[in-house]
C-alpha positions as CSV (number, residue, x, y, z in Angstrom):
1,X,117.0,126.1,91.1
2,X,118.2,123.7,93.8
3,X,114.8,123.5,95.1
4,X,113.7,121.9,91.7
5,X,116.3,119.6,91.0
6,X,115.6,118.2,95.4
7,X,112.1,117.6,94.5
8,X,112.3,116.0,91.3
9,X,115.3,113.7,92.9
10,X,114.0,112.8,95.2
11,X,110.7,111.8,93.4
12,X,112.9,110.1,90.9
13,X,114.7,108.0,94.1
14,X,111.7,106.8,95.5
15,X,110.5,105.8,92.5
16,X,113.6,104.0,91.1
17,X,113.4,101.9,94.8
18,X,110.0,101.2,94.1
19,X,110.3,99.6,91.0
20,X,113.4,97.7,92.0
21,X,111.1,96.3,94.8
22,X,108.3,95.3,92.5
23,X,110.8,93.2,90.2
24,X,111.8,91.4,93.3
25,X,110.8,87.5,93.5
26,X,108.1,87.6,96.6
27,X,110.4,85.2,98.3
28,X,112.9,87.9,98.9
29,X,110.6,89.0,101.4
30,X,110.5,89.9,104.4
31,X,114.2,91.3,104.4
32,X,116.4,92.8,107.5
33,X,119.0,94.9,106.5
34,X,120.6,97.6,108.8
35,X,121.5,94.8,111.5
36,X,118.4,94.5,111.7
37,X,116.7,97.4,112.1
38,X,114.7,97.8,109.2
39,X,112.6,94.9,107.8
40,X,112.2,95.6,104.1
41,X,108.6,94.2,102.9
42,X,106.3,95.1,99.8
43,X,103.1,96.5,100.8
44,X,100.4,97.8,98.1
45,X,98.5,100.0,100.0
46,X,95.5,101.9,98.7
47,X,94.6,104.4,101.6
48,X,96.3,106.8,103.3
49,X,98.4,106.2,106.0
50,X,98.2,103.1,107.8
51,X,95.2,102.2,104.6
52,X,92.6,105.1,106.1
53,X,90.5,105.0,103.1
54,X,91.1,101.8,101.4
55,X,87.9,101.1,100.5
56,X,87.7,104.3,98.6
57,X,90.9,104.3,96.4
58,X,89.1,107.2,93.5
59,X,88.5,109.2,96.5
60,X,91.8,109.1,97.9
61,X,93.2,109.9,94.9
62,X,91.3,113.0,94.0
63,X,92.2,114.3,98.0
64,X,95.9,113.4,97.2
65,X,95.8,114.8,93.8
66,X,94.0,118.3,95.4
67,X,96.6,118.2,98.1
68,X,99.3,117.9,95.4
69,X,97.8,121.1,93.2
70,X,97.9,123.3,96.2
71,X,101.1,121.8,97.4
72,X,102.9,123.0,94.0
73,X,101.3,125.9,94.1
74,X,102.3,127.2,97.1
75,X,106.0,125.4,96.3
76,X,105.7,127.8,93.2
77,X,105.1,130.6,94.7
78,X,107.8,130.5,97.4
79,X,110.8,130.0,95.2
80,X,109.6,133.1,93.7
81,X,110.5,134.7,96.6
82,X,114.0,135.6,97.6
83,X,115.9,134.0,100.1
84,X,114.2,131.4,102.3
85,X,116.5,128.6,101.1
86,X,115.4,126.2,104.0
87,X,111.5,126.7,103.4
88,X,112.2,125.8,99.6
89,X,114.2,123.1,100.9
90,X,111.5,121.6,102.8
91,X,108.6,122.4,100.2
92,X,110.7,120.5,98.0
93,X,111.1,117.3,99.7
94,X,107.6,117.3,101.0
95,X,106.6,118.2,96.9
96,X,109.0,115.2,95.6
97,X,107.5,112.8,98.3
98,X,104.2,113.4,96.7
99,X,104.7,113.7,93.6
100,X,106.0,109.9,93.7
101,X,103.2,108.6,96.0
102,X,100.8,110.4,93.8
103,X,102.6,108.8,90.7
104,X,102.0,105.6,92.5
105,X,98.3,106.2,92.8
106,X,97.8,106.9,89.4
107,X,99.9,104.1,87.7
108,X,99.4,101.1,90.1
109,X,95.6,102.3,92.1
110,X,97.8,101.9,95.2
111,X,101.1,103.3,96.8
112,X,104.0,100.7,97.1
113,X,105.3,100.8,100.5
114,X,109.0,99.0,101.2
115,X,110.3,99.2,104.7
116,X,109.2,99.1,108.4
117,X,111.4,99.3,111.6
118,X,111.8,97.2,113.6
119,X,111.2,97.6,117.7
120,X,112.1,94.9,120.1
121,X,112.6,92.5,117.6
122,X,109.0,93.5,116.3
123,X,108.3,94.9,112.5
124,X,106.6,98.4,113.3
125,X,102.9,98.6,111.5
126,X,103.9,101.9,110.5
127,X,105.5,100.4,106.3
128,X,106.8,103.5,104.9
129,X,108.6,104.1,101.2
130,X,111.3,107.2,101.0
131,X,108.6,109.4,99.8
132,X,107.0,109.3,102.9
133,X,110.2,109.7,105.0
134,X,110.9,112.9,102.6
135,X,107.5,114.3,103.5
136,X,107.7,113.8,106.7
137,X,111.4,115.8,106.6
138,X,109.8,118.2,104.7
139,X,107.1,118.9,106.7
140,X,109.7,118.8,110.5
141,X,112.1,121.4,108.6
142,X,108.9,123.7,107.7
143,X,107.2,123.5,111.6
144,X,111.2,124.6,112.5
145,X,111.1,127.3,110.1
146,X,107.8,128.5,110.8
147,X,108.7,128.4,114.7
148,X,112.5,129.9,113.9
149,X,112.3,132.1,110.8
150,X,111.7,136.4,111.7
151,X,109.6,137.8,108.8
152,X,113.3,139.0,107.1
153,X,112.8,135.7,105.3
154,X,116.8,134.9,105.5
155,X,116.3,131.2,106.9
């Protein structure tokens, strides 16, 4: 149960960020916050990461919506399995990351992307939202388990 209430949470916290982004006056940006660490910024982006395929915005979004059928299907399937609370962990944040991005794709035609580090004084080119960072976690603690985890199942 957990597992359920992680994904949608963390879809719902992304999205709540989003939105409170978008209502933001374009002056507001750019933004550093974190002593300057992170630059928050509005980006729309329509591709993948770093806009691979934005010039084909319908065809991303059926990939990302495929992606997301499989994703929750296989999310389903493992919390019907015992145990394994740090794989259901992980398929949770990686499903809740999705789930808002794809949310994104098929209310706006395009992700909204809010924050980039920043390197040597330098905004990264890399602007993520939460929902990425969560997939990204998600997807880290699920290589770990798959490298750590006997077949017992007890991660």
């Amino acid at each position: 149960m957990f597992s359920i209430f992680l994904a949608a949470g963390s879809a719902l916290l992304d999205l709540h960020i989003k939105s409170r982004m978008e209502k933001k006056p374009v002056s507001y940006f750019p933004r550093k916050i974190l002593g300057g660490h992170v630059l928050l910024r509005r980006h729309h982006n329509s591709g993948f990461c770093l806009n691979i395929g934005e010039d084909h915005p319908r065809t991303v979004r059926a990939i990302a919506s495929c992606i997301m059928a499989a994703s929750l299907a296989w999310f389903a399937k493992l919390l019907s399995r015992p145990g394994r609370r740090t794989e259901k962990a992980a398929a949770a944040l990686m499903a809740g990351g999705a789930a808002s991005n794809l949310a994104d794709r098929f209310r706006h035609g395009f992700v909204i992307d809010y924050f980039s580090f920043v390197h040597k004084k330098k905004p990264g080119k890399l602007i993520l939202n939460l929902g990425d960072c969560f997939l990204m976690l998600g997807s880290g603690l699920m290589i770990l388990c798959t490298i750590f985890t006997t077949d017992s199942g007890d991660s």
